[in-house]
Backbone as CSV, one residue per row, in Angstrom:
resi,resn,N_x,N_y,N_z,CA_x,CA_y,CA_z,C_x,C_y,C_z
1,UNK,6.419,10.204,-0.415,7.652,9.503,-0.780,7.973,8.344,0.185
2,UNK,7.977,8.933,1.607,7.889,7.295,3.048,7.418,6.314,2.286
3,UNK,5.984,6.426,1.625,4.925,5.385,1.880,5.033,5.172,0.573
4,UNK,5.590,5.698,-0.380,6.144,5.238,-2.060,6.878,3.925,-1.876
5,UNK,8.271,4.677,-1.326,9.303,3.815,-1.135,8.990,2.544,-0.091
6,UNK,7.798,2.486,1.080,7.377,1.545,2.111,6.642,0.386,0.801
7,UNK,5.863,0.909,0.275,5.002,0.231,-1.093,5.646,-1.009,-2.181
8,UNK,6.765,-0.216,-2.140,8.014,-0.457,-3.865,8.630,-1.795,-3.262
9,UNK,8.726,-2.135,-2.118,9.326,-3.359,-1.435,8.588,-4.441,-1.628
10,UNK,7.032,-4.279,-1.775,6.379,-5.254,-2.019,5.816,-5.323,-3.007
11,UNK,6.623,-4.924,-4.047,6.034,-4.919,-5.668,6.989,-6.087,-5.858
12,UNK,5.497,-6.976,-6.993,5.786,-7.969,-7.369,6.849,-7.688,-9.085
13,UNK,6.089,-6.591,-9.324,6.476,-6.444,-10.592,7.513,-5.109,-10.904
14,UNK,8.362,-5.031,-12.165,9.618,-3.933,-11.938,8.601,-2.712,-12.663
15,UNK,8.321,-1.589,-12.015,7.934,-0.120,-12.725,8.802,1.402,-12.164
16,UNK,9.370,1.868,-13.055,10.036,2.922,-12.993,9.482,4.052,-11.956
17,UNK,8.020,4.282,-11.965,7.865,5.229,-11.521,6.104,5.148,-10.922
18,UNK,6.454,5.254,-9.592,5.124,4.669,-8.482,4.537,6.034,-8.265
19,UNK,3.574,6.285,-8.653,2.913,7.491,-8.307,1.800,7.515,-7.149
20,UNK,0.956,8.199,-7.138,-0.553,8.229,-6.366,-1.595,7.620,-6.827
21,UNK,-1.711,7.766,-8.252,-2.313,6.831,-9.119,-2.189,5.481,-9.852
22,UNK,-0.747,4.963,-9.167,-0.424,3.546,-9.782,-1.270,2.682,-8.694
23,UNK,-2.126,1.477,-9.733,-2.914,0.529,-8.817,-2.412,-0.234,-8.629
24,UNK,-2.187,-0.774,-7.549,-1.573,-1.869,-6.184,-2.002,-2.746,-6.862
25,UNK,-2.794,-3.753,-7.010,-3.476,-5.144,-7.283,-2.513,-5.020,-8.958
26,UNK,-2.745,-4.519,-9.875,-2.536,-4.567,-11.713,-1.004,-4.168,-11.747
27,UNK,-1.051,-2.996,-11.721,0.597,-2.078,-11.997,1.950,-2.833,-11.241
28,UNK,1.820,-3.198,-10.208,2.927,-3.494,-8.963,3.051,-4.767,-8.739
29,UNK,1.831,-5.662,-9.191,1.279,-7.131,-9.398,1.586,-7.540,-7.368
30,UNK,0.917,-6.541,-6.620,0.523,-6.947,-5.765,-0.835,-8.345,-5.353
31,UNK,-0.579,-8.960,-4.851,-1.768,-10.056,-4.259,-1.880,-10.034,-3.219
32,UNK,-3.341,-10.677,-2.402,-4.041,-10.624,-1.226,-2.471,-11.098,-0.009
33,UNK,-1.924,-11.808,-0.713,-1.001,-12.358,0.365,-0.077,-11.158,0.941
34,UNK,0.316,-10.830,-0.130,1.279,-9.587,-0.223,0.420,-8.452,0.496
35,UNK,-0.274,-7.923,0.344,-1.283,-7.093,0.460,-1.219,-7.063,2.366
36,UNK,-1.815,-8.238,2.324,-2.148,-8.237,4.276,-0.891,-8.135,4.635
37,UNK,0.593,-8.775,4.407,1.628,-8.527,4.998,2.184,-6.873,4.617
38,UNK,1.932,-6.599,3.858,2.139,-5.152,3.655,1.374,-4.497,4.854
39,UNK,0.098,-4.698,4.561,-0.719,-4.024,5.699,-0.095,-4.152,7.503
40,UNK,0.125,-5.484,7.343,0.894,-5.669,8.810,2.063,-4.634,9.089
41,UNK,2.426,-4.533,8.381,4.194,-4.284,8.665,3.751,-2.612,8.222
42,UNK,3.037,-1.834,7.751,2.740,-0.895,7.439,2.254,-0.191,9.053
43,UNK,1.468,-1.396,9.315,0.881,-1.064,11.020,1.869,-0.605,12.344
44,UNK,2.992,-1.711,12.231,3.756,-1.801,12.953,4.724,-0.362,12.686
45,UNK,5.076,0.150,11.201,5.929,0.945,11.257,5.463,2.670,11.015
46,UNK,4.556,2.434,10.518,3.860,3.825,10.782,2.764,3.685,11.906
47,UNK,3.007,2.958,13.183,1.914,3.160,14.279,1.021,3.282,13.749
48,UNK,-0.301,2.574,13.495,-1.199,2.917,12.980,-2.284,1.560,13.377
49,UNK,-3.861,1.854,13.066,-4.196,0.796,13.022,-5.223,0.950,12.023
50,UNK,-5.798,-0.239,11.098,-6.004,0.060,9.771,-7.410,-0.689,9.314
51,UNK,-8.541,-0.043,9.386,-9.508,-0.852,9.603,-9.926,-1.921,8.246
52,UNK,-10.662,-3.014,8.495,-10.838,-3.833,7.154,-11.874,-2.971,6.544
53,UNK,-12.597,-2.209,6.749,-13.663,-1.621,5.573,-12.761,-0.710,4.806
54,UNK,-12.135,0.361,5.569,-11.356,0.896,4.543,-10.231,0.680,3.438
55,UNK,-9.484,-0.671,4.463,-8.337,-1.388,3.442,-9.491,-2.473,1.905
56,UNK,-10.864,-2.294,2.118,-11.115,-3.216,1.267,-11.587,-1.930,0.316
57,UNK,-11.708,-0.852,0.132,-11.314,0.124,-0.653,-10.374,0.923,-1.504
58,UNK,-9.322,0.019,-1.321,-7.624,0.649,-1.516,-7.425,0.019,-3.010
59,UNK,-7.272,0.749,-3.250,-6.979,0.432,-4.660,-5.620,0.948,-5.284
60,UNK,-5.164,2.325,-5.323,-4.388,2.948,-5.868,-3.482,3.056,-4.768
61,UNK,-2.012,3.393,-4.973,-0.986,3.700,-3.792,-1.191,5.372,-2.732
62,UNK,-2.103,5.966,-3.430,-2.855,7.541,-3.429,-3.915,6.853,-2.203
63,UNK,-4.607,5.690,-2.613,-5.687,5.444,-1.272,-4.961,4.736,-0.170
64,UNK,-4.401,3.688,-0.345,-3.106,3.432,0.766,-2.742,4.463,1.560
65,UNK,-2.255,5.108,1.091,-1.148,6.701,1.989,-1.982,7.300,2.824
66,UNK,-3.297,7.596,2.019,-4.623,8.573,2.798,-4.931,7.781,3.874
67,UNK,-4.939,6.401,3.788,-5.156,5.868,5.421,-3.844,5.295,6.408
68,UNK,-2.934,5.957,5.830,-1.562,5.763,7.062,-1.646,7.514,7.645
69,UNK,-1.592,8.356,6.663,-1.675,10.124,7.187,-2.945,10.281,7.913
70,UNK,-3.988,9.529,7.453,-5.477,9.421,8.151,-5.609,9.619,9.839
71,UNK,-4.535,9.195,10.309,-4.793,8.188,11.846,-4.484,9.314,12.668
């Protein structure tokens, strides 16, 4: 739910209901721009640090989360 509601701020687009399986890039009309500043500010507030091989795997808000709980 943290990392739902951390997500829903940088949705481009309006959807009722953000699951584990809603995809970041299509569903939320996230973009690369959006994306890296998400990632930044994701870093900063869940302490974390977030490597580029795995963020270039992220697809769904379900693979996001698994690498903030990951660390």
């Amino acid at each position: 739910p943290e990392v739902i509601n951390f997500i829903k701020d940088y949705a481009k687009k309006e959807v009722d209901v953000i699951t584990e399986d809603t995809t970041m890039p299509f569903e939320l009309g996230i973009d690369s721009l959006t994306f890296v500043r998400m990632v930044n500010d994701a870093e900063k507030i869940f302490d974390v640090a977030l490597e580029d091989e795995a963020l270039i795997k992220v697809r769904t808000v379900g693979d996001f989360a698994k690498l903030l709980v990951k660390q």
